[in-house]
N, C-alpha and C positions, 0 to 999 in steps of 0.2 A: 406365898404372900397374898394377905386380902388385900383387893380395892373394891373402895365402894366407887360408884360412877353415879354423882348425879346429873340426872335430864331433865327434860323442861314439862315432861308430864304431870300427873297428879298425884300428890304424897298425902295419905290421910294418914294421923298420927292417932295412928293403932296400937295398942299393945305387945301387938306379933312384932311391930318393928324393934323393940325393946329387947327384943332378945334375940335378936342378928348377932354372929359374929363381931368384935368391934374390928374394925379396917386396920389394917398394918399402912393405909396410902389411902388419901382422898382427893379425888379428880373432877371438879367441877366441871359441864359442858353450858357455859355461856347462861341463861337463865335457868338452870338447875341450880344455880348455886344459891337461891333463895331456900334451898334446903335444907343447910348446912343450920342454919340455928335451930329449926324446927329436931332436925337427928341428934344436935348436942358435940357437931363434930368441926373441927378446923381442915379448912380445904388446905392442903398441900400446893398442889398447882389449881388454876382456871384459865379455863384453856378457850376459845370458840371465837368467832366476830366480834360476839358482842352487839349483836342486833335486837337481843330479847331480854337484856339486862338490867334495863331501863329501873330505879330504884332500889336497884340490889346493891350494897355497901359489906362490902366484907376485905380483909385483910389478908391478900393471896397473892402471890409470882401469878405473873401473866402470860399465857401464851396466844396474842395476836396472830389472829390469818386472816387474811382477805375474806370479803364475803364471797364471792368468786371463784369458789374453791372447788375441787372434786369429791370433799367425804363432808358429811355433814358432823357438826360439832360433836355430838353423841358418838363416832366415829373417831377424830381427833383426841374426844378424852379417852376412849380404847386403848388407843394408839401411844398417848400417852403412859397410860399403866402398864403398859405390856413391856414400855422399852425400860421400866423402872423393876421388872423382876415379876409383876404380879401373874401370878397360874390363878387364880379363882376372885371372878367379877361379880360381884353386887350390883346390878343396876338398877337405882331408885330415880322412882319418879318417871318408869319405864308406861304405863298406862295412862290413859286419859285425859292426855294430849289430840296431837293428830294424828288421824288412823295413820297417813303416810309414814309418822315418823316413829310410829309405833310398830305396824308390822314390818318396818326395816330392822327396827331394835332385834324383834322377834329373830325373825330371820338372818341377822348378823348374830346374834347370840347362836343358832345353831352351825353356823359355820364356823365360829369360835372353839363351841364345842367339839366339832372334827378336828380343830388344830390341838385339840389335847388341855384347853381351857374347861374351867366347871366355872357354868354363868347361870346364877340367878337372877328373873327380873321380878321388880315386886311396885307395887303403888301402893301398897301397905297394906289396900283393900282387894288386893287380886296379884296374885302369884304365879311364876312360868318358870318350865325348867325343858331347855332341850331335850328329845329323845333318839337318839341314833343309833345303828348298831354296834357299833365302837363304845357307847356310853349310856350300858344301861344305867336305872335311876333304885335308888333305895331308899326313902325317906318316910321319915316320921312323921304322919299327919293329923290334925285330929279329926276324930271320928264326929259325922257328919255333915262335915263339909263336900261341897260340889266337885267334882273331880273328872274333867275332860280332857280326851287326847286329840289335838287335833291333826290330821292325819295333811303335813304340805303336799306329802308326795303318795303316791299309793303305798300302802303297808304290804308287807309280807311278815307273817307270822310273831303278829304283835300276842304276846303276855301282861295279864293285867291281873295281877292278889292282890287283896287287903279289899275291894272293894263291895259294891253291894251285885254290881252284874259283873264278875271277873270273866275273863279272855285267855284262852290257850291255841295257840299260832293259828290266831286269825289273820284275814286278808283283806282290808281294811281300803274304801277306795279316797281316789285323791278328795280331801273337805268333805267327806263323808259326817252326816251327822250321829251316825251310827254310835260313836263312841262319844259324844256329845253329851255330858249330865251326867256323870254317873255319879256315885256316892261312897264317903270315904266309909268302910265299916270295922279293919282294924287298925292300929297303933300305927303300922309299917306296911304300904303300898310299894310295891316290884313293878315296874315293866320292864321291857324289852321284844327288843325288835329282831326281828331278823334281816331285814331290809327297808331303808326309806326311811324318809326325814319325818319328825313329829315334835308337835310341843304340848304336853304334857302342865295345863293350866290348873288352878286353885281357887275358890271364893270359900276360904272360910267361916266359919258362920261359930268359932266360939272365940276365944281367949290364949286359946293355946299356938303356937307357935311353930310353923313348919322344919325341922332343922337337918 
């Protein structure tokens, strides 16, 4: 089951968004939910405080919680989708917010990913997909667009085809820029890891559509 999760980052209505998957479940996290008319989609639940909602009007079941709380809204709509069946997350509106609440998306997306979830994050204008060793990645990208691994933890015997400098079990250090920029060059980019956590980002640069 798809869910989309929208956040309260920044959704440019790109093209590439037009050909996501459509959602089987959509989970609003408190001012994400001004995103819902821009994607064309009815939110199922909306879920968070409510502190960043301010002029948002949409027609949705509420899930109230304290501001005071221990997981932040982004979090709660997880949480949400997950106890509803969803295995594979969309998270829009993941980018170009605030770094804090961005590299935690990040970073709960790849621990997401070790629990056996497939989580994409996207701001329509830049792309992210965990990379672990439990979960390598196979995807269709177009050709060139910007294509970096970023390396959370130290790499062990990362793989990198399809692109313009590909990679055979390198050893990659922790935020290394090393693997920073590369370029997409055919249809379908591989990685895989041997060891260590990574995320595997996007900046498209045509029309065409990651899937």
């Amino acid at each position: 089951m798809i869910a989309w999760i929208l956040v309260g980052g920044r959704l440019i209505p790109t093209p590439l968004l037009g050909t996501l998957p459509r959602p089987d479940l959509v989970i609003a996290a408190d001012g994400g939910a001004r995103h819902a008319v821009l994607l064309g989609v009815t939110v199922d639940t909306w879920v968070g405080d409510f502190d960043s909602s301010g002029g948002v009007h949409i027609s949705a079941p509420r899930e109230v919680h304290p501001t005071a709380k221990n997981a932040t809204d982004a979090e709660l709509a997880v949480q949400a989708a997950r106890s509803r069946g969803a295995t594979e997350l969309v998270i829009l509106g993941a980018f170009g917010g605030r770094f804090d609440h961005a590299l935690a998306l990040a970073l709960g997306a790849v621990r997401l990913t070790g629990e056996g979830l497939r989580v994409t994050l996207t701001s329509g204008d830049e792309w992210g997909w965990p990379l672990l060793p439990s979960s390598p990645l196979s995807l269709a990208l177009p050709p060139g667009a910007t294509l970096s691994v970023l390396a959370l933890t130290e790499l062990r015997a990362l793989t990198l085809r399809g692109v313009r400098w590909p990679l055979t079990g390198a050893d990659v250090p922790l935020g290394s820029g090393w693997t920073v920029s590369n370029e997409v060059q055919e249809e379908r980019v591989t990685a895989e890891l041997g060891a260590g956590l990574a995320l595997l980002t996007l900046l498209p640069d045509t029309a065409e559509e990651p899937r």
